[in-house]
N, CA, C and O of each residue as an XYZ file, in Angstrom:
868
protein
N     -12.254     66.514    -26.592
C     -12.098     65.491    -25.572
C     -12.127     66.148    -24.193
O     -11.603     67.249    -24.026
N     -12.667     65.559    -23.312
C     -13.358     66.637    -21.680
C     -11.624     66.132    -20.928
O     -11.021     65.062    -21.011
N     -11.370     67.035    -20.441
C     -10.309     67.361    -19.332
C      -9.901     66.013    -18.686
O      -8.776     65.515    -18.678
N     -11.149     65.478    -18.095
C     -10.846     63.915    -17.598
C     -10.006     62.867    -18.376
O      -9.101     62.085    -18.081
N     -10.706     63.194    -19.514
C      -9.632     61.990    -20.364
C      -8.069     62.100    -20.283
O      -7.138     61.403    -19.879
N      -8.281     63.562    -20.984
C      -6.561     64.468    -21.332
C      -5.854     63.775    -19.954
O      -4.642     63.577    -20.040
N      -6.619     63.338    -18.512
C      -5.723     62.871    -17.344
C      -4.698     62.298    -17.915
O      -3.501     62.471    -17.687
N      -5.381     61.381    -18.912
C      -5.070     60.073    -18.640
C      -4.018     59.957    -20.320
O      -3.929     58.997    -21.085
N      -3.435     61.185    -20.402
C      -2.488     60.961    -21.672
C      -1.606     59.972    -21.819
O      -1.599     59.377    -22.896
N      -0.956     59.702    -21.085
C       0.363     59.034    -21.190
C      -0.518     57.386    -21.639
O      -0.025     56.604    -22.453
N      -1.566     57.182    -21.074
C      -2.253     55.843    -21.943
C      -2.760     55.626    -22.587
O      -3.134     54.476    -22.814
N      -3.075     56.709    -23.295
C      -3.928     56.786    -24.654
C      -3.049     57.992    -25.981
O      -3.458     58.106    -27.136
N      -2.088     58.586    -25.532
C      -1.253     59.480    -26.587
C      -1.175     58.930    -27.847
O      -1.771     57.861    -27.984
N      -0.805     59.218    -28.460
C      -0.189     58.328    -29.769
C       1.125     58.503    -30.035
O       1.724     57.636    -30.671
N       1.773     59.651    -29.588
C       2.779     60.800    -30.153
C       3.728     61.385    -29.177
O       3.198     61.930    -28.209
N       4.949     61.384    -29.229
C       5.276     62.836    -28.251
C       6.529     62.786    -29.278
O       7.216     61.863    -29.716
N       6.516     64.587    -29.523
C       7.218     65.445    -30.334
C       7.991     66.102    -29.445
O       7.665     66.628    -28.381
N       9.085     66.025    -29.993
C      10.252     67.107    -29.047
C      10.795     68.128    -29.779
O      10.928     68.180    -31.002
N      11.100     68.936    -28.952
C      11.785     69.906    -29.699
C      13.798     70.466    -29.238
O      14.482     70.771    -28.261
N      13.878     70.342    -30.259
C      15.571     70.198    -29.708
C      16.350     71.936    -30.125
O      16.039     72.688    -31.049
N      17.360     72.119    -29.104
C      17.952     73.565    -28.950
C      16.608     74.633    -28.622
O      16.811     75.763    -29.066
N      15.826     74.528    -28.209
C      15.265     75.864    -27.982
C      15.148     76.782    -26.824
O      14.183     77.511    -26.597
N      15.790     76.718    -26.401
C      16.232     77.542    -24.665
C      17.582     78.552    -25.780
O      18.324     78.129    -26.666
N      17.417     79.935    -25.220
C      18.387     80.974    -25.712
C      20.094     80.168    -24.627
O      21.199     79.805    -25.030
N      19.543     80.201    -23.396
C      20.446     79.646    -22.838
C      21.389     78.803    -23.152
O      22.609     78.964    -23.196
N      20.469     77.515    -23.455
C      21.469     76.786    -23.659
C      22.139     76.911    -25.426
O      23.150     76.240    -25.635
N      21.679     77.588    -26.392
C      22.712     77.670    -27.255
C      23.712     78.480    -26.973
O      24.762     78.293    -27.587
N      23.631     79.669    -25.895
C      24.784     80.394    -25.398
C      25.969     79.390    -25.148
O      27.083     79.326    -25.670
N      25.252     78.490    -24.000
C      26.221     77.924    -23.542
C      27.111     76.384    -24.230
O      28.101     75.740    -23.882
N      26.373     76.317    -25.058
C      26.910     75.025    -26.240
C      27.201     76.193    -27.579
O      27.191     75.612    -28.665
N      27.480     77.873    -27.695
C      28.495     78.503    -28.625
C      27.253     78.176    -29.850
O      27.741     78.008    -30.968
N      25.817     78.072    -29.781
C      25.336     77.641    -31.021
C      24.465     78.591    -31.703
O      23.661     79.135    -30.946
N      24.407     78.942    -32.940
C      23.173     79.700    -33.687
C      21.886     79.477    -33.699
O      21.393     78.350    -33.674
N      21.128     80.745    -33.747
C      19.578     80.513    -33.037
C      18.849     79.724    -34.437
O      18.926     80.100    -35.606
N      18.253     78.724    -33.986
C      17.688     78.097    -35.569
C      16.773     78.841    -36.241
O      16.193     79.806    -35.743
N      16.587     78.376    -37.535
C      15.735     79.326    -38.180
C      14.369     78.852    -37.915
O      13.440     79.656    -37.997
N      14.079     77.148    -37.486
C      13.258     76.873    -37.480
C      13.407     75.696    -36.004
O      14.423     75.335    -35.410
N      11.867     75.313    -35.756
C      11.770     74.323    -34.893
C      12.378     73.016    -35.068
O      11.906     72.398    -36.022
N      13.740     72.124    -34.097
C      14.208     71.848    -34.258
C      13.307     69.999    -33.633
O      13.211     69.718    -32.438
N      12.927     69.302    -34.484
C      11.574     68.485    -34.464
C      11.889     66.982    -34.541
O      12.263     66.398    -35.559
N      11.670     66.377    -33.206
C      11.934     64.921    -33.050
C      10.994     63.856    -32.534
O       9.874     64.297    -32.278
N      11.157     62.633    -32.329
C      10.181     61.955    -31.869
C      10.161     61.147    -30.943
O      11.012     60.319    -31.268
N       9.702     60.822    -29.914
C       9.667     59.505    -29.057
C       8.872     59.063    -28.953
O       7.769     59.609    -28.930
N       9.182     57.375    -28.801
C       8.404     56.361    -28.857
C       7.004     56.823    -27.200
O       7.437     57.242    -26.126
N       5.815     56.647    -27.400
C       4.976     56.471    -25.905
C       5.318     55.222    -24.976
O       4.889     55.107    -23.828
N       6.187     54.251    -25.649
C       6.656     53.681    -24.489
C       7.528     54.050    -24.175
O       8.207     53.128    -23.721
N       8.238     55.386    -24.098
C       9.054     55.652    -23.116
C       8.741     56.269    -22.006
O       9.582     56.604    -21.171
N       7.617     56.455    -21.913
C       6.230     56.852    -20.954
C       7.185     56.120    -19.610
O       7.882     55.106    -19.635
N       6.864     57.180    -18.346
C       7.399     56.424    -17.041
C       6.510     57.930    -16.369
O       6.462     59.056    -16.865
N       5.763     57.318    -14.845
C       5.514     58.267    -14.202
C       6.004     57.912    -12.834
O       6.796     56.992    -12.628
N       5.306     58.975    -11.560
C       6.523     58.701    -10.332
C       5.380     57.612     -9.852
O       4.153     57.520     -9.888
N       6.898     56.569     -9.214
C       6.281     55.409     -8.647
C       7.228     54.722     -9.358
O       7.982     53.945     -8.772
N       7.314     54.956    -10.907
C       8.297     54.263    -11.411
C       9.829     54.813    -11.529
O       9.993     56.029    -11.429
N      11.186     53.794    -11.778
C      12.408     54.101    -11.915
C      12.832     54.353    -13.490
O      12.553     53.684    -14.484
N      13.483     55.368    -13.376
C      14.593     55.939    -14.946
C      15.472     54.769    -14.962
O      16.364     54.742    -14.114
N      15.359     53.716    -15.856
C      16.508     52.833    -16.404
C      17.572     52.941    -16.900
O      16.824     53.297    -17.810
N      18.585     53.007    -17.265
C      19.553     53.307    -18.254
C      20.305     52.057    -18.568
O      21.043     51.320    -17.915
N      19.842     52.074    -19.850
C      20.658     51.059    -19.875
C      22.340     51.061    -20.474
O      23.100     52.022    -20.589
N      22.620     49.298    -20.861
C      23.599     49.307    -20.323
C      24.667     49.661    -21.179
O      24.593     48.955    -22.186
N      25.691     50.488    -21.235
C      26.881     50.639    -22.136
C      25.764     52.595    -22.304
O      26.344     53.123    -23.253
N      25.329     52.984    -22.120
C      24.407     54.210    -22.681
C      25.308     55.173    -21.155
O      25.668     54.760    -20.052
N      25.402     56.738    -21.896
C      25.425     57.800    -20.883
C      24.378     58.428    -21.013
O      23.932     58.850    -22.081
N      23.790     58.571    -19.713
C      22.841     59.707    -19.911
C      22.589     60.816    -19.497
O      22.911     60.878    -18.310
N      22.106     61.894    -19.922
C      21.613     63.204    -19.346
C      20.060     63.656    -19.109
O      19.077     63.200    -19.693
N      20.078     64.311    -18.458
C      18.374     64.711    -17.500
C      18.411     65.811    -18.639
O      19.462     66.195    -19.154
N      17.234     66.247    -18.955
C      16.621     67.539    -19.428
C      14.928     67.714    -19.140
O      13.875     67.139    -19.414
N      15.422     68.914    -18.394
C      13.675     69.554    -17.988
C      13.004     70.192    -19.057
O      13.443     70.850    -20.000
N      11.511     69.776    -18.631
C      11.142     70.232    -20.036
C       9.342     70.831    -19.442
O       8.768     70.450    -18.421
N       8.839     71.801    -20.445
C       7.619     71.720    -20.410
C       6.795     70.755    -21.204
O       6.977     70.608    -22.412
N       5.871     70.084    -20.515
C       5.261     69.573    -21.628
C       3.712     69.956    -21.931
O       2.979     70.150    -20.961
N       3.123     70.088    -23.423
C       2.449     70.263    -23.973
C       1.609     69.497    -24.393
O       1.910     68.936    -25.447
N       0.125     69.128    -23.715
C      -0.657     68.542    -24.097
C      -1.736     68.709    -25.412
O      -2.027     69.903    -25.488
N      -2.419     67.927    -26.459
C      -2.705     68.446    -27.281
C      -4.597     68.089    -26.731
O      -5.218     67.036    -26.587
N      -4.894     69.223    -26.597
C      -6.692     69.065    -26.479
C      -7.604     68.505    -27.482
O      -8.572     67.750    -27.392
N      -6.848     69.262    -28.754
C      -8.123     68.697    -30.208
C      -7.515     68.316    -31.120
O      -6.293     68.455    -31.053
N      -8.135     67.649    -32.404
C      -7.459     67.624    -33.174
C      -6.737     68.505    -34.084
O      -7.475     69.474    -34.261
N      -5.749     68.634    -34.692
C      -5.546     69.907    -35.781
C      -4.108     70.012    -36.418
O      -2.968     69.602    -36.199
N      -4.707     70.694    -37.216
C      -3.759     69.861    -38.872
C      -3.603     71.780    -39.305
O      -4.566     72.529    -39.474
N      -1.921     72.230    -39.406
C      -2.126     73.604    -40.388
C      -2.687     74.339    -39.471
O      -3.761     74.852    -39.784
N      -2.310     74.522    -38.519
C      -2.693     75.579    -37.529
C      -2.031     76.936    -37.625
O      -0.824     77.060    -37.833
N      -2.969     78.076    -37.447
C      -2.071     79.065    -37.322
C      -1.615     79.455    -36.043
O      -2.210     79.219    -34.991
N      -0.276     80.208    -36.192
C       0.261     80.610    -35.041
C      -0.545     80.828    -33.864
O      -0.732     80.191    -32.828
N      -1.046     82.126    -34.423
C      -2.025     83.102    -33.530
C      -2.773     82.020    -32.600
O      -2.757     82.227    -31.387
N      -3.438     80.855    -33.110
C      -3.935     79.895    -32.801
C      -3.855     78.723    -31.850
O      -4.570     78.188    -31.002
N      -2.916     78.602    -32.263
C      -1.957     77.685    -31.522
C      -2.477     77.745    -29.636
O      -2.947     76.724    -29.133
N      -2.407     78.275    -29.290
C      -2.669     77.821    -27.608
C      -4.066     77.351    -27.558
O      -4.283     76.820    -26.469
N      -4.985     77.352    -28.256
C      -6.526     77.225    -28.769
C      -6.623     75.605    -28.372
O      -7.578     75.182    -27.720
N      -5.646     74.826    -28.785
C      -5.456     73.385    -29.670
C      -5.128     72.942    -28.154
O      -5.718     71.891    -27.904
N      -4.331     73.441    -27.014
C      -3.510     72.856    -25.875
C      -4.919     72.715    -24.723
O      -5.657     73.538    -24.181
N      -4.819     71.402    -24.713
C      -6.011     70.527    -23.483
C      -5.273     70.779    -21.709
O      -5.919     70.777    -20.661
N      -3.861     70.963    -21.858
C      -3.277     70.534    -20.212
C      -1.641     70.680    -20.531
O      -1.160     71.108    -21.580
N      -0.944     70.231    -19.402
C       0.680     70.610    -19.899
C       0.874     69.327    -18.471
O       0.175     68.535    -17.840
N       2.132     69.743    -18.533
C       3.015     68.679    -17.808
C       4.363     68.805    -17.666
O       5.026     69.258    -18.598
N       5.013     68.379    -16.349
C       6.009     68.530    -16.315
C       7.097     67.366    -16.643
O       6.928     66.388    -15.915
N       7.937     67.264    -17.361
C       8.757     66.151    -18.706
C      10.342     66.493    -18.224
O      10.832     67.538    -17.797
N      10.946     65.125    -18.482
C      12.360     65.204    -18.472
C      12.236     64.284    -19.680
O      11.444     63.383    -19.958
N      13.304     64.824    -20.315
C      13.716     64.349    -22.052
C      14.670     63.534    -21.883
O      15.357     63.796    -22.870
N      15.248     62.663    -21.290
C      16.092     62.012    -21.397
C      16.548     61.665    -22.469
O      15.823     61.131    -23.309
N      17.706     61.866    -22.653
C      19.010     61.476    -23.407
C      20.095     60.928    -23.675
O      20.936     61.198    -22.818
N      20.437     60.331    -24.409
C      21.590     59.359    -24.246
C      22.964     60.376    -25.475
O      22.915     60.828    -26.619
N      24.153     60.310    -24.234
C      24.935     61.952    -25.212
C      25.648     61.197    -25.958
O      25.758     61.498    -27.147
N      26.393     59.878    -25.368
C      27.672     59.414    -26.443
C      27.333     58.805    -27.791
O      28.165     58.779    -28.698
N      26.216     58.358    -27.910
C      25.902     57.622    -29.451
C      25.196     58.587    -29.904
O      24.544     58.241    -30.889
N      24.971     60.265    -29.421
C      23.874     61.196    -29.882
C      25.262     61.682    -30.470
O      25.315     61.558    -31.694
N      26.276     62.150    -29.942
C      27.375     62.793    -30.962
C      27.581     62.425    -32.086
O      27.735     63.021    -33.152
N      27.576     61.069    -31.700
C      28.023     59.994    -33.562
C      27.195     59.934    -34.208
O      27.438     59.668    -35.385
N      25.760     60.150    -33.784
C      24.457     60.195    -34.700
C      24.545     61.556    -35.502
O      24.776     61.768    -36.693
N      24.216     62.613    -34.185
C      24.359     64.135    -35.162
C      25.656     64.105    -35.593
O      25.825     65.307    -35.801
N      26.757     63.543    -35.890
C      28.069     64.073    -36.374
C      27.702     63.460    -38.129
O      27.745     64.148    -39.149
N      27.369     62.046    -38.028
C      26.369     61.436    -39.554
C      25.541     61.481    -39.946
O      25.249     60.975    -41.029
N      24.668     62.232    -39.081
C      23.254     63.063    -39.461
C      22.797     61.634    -39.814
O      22.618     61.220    -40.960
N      22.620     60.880    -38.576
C      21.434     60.063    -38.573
C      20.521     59.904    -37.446
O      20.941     60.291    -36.356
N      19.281     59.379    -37.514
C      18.548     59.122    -36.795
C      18.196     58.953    -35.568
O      18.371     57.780    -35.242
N      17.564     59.918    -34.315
C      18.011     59.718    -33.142
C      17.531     58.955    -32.275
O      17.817     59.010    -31.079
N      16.645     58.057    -32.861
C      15.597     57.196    -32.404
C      16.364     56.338    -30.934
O      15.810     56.330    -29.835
N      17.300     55.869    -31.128
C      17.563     55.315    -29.885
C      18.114     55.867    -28.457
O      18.107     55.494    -27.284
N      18.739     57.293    -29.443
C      19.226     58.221    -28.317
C      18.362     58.975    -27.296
O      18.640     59.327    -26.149
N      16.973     59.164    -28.188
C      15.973     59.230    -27.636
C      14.733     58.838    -27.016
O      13.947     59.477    -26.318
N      14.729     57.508    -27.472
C      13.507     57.051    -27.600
C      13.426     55.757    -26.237
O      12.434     55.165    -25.813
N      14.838     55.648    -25.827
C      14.900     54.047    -25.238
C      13.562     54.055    -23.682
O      12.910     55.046    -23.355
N      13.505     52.902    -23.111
C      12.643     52.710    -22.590
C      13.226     53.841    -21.214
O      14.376     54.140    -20.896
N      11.770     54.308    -20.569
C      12.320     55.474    -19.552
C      12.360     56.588    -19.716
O      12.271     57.423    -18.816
N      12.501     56.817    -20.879
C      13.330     58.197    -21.257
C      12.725     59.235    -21.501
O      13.327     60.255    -21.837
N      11.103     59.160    -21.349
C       9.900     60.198    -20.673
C       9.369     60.321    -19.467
O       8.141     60.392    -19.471
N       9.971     60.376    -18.283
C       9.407     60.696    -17.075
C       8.456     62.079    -16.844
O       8.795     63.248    -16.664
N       6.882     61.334    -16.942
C       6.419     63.129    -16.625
C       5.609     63.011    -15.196
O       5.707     62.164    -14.308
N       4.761     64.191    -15.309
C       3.799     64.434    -13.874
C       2.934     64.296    -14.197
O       2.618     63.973    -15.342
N       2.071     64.548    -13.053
C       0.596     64.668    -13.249
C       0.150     65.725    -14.489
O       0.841     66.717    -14.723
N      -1.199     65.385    -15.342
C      -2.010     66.647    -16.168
C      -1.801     67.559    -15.330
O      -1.643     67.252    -14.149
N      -1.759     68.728    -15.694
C      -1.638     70.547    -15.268
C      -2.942     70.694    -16.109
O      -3.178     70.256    -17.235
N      -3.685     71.386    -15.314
C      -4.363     71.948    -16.090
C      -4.697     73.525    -16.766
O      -4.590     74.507    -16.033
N      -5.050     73.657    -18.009
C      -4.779     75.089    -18.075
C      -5.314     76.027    -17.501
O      -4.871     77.102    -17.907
N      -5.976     76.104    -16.831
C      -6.501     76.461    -15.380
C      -5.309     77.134    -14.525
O      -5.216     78.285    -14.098
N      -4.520     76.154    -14.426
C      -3.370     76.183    -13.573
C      -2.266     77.098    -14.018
O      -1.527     77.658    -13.207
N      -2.155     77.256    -15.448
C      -1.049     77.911    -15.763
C      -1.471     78.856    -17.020
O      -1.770     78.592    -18.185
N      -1.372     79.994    -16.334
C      -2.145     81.377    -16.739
C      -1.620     81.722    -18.018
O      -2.428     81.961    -18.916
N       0.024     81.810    -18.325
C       0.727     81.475    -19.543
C       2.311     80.755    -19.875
O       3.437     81.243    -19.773
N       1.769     79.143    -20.391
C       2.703     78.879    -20.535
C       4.387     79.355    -20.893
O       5.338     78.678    -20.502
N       4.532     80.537    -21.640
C       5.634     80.595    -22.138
C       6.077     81.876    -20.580
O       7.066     82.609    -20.579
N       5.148     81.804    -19.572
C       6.566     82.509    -18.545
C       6.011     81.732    -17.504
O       5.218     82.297    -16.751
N       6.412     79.966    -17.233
C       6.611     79.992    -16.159
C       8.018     79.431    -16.089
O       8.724     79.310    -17.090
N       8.507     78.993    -14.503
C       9.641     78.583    -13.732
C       9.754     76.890    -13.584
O       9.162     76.241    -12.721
N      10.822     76.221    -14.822
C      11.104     74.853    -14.638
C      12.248     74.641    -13.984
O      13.112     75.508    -14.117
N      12.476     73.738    -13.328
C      13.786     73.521    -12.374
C      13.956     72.101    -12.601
O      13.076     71.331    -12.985
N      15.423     71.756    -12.274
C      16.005     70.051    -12.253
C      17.006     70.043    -11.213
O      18.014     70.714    -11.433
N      16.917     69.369    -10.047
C      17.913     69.132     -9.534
C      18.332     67.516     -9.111
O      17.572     66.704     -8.584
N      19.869     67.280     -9.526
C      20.070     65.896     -9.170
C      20.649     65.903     -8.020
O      21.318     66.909     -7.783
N      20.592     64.861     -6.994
C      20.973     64.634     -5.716
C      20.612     65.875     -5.178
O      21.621     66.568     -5.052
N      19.877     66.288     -4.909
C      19.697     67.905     -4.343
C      20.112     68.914     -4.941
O      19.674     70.002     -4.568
N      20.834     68.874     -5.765
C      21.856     69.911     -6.340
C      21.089     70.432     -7.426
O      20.588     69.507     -8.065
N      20.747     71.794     -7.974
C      20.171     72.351     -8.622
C      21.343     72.764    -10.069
O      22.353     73.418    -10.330
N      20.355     71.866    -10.669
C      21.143     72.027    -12.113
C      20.728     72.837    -13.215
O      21.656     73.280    -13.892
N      19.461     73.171    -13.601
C      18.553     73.664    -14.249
C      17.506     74.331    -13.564
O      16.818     73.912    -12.633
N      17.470     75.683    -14.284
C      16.537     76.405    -13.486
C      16.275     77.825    -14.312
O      17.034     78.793    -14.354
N      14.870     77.657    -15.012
C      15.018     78.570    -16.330
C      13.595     78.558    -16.659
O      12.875     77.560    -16.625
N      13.078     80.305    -17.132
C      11.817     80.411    -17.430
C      11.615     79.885    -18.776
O      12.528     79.891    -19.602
N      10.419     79.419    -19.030
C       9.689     79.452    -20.295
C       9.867     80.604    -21.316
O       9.927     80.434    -22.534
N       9.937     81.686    -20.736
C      10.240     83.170    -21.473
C      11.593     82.767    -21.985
O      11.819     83.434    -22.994
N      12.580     81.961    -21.714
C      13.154     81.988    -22.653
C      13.892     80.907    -23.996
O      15.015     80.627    -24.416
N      12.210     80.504    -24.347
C      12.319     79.602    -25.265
C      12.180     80.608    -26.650
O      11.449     81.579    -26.847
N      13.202     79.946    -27.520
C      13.228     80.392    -28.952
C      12.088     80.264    -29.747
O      11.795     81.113    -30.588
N      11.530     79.421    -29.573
C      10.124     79.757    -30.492
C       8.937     79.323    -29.256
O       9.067     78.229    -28.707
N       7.990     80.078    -28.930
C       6.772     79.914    -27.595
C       6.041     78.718    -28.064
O       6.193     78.170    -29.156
N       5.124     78.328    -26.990
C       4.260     77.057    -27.208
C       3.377     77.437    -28.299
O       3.726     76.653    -29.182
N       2.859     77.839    -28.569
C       1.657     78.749    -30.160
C       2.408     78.253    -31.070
O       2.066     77.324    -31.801
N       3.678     78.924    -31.109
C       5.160     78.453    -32.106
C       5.329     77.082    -32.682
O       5.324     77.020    -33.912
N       5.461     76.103    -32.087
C       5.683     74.769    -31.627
C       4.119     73.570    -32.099
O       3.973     72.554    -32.778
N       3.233     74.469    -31.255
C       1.714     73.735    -32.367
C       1.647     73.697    -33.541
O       1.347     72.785    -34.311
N       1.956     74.791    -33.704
C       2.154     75.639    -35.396
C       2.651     74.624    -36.384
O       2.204     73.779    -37.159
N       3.852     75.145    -35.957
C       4.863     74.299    -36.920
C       5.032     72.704    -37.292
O       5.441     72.158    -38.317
N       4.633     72.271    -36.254
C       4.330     70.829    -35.957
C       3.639     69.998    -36.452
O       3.889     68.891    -36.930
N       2.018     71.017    -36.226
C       0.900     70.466    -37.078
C       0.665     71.109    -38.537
O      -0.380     71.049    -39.185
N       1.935     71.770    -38.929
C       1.746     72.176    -40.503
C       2.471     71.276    -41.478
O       2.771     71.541    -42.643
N       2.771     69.824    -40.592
C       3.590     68.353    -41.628
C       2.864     67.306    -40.678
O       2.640     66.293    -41.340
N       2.398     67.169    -39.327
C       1.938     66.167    -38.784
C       0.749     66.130    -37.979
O       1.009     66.710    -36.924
N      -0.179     65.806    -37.988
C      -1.295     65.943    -37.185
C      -1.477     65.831    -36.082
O      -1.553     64.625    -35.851
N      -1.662     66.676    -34.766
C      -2.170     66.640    -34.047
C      -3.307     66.115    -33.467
O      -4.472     66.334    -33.796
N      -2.741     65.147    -32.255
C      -4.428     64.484    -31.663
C      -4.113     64.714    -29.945
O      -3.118     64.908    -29.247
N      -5.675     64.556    -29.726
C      -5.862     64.756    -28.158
C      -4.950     63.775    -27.456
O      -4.791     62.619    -27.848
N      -4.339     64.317    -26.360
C      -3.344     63.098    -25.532
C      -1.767     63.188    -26.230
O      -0.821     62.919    -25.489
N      -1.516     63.540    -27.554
C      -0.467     63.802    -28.062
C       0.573     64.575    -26.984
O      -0.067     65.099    -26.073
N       1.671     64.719    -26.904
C       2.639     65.485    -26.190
C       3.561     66.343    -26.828
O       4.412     65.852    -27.570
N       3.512     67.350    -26.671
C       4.799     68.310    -26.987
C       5.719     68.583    -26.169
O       5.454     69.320    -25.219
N       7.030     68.054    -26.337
C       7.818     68.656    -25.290
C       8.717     69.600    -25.730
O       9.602     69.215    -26.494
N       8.667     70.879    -25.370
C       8.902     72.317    -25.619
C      10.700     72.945    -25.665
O      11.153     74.065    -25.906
N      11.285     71.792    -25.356
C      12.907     72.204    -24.655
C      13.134     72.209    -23.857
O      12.181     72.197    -23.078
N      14.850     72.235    -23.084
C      15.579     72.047    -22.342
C      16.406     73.505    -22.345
O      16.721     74.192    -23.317
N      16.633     73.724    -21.005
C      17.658     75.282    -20.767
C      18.503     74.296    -20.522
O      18.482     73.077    -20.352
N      19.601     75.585    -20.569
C      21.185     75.195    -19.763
C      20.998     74.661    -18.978
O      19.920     74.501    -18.405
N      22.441     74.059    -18.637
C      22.356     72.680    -17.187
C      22.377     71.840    -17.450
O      23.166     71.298    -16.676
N      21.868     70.825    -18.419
C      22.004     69.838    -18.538
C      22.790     69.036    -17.822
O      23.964     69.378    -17.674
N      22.332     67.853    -17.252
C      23.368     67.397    -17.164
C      23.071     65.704    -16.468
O      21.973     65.231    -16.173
N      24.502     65.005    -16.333
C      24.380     63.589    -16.764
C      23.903     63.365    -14.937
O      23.892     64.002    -13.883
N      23.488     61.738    -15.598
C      22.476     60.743    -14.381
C      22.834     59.895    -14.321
O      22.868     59.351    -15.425
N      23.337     59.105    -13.266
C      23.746     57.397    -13.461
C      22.911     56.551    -11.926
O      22.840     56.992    -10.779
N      22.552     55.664    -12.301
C      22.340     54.675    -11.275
C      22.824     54.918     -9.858
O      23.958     54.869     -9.381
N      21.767     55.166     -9.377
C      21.889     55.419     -7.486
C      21.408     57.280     -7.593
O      21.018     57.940     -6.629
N      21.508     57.585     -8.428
C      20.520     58.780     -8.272
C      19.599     59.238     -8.356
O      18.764     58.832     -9.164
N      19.392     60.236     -7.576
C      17.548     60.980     -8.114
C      17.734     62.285     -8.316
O      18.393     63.136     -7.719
N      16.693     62.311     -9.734
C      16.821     63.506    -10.148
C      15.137     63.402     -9.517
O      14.376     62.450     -9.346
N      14.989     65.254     -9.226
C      14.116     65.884     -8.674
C      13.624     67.242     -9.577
O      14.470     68.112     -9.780
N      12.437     67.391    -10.043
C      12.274     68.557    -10.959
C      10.975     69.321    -10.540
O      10.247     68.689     -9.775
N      10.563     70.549    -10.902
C       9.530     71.066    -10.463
C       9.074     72.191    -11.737
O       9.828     72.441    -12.677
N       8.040     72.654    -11.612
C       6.871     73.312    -12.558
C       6.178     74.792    -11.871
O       4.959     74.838    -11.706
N       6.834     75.676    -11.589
C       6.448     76.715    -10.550
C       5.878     76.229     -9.413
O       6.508     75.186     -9.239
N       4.921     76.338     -8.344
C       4.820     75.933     -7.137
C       3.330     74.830     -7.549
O       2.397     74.526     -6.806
N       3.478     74.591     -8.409
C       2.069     73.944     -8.765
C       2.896     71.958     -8.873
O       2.111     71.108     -8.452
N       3.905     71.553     -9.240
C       3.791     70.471     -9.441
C       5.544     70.328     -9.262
O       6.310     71.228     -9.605
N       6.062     68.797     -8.555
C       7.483     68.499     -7.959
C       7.200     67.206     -8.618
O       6.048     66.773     -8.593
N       8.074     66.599     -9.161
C       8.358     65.228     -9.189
C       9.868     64.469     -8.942
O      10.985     64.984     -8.987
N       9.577     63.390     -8.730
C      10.715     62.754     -8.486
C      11.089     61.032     -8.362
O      10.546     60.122     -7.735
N      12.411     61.086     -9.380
C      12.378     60.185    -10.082
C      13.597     58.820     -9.640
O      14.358     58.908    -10.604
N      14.036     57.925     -8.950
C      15.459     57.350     -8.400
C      16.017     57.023     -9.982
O      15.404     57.329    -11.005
N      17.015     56.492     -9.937
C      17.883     56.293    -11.159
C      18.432     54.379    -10.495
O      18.796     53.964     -9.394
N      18.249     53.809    -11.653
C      18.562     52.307    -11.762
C      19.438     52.146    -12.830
O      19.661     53.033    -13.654
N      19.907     51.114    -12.840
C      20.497     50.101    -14.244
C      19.148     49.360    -14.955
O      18.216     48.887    -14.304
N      19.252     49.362    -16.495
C      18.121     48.766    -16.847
C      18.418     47.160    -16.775
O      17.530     46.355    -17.056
């Protein structure tokens, strides 16, 4: 699929895959063990939001910001090998994972389903396509989050637990990969919560800033 299209992911995706705990950081700082494996979730594409539009939250929900890289998928591919893996990536993007923490405790505490904690409307704010052009190698650049000005997150790619190659891999060795698909790669330390009347502000090394106000849904 030619570069032009890949623009236009967020309206034609099918998919966006997340990946949960993979910043060394932040299991330091949440006391947690490095997984053995990619830790693999899903959100709905309507939680698709770009700038122009507002982060909702709705109502009775807490939420938290998480910066993220995101991973565009160029081709199709099924059982990829590692080595391989960056082969498959059309463009990237810069992603906040939004999260909802208080019904995510009671979910992971019953090991159920995180579909709403993750998935609700909003709760993908990204940027413009990056193109790989632009970013020489994903796994060392500089993501940042700051709410109200205040810098909350601020952490290389170098230190994700398993690299973007990693993450194709594993992904497309149970689910198929298609062009426009999204990977979002993890969240570092910082985290942290968002409520109505704020803006969170995030950036992608000197190549891409976005910014997002915060509403009631």
């Amino acid at each position: 699929m030619a570069t032009a299209d890949l623009r236009q992911f967020v309206r034609f995706g099918k998919k966006i895959a997340g990946a949960g705990l993979n910043y060394n950081s932040l299991l330091r700082e949440r006391k947690l063990p490095l997984p053995k494996e990619p830790v693999i979730f899903l959100k709905p594409t309507s939680s698709y939001i770009t700038e122009g539009q507002c982060i909702q939250i709705p109502e009775g929900f807490e939420v938290n910001e998480e910066v993220e890289l995101g991973v565009i998928i160029g081709k199709k591919c099924k059982k990829v090998a590692e080595s391989c893996g960056l082969q498959y990536v059309g463009g990237y993007c810069l992603a906040l994972d939004l999260t909802e923490v208080r019904f995510m405790k009671e979910i992971r505490a019953k090991g159920l389903p995180w579909t709403f904690g993750k998935g609700f409307d909003t709760a993908c704010p990204v940027s413009r396509f990056v193109s790989c052009e632009e970013i020489e190698d994903p796994n060392k650049v500089e993501i940042w989050c700051k709410i109200n000005g205040v810098m909350k997150q601020n952490e290389s790619t170098s230190d994700m637990v398993f690299p973007v190659e990693s993450l194709v891999s594993y992904i497309s060795r149970y689910i198929t990969l298609e062009p426009g698909d999204l990977i979002l790669t993890g969240s570092p330390a910082g985290v942290g919560p968002i409520v109505s009347g704020d803006t969170v502000e995030a950036g992608l090394n000197q190549l891409v800033t976005v910014k997002f106000p915060v509403t009631s849904a």
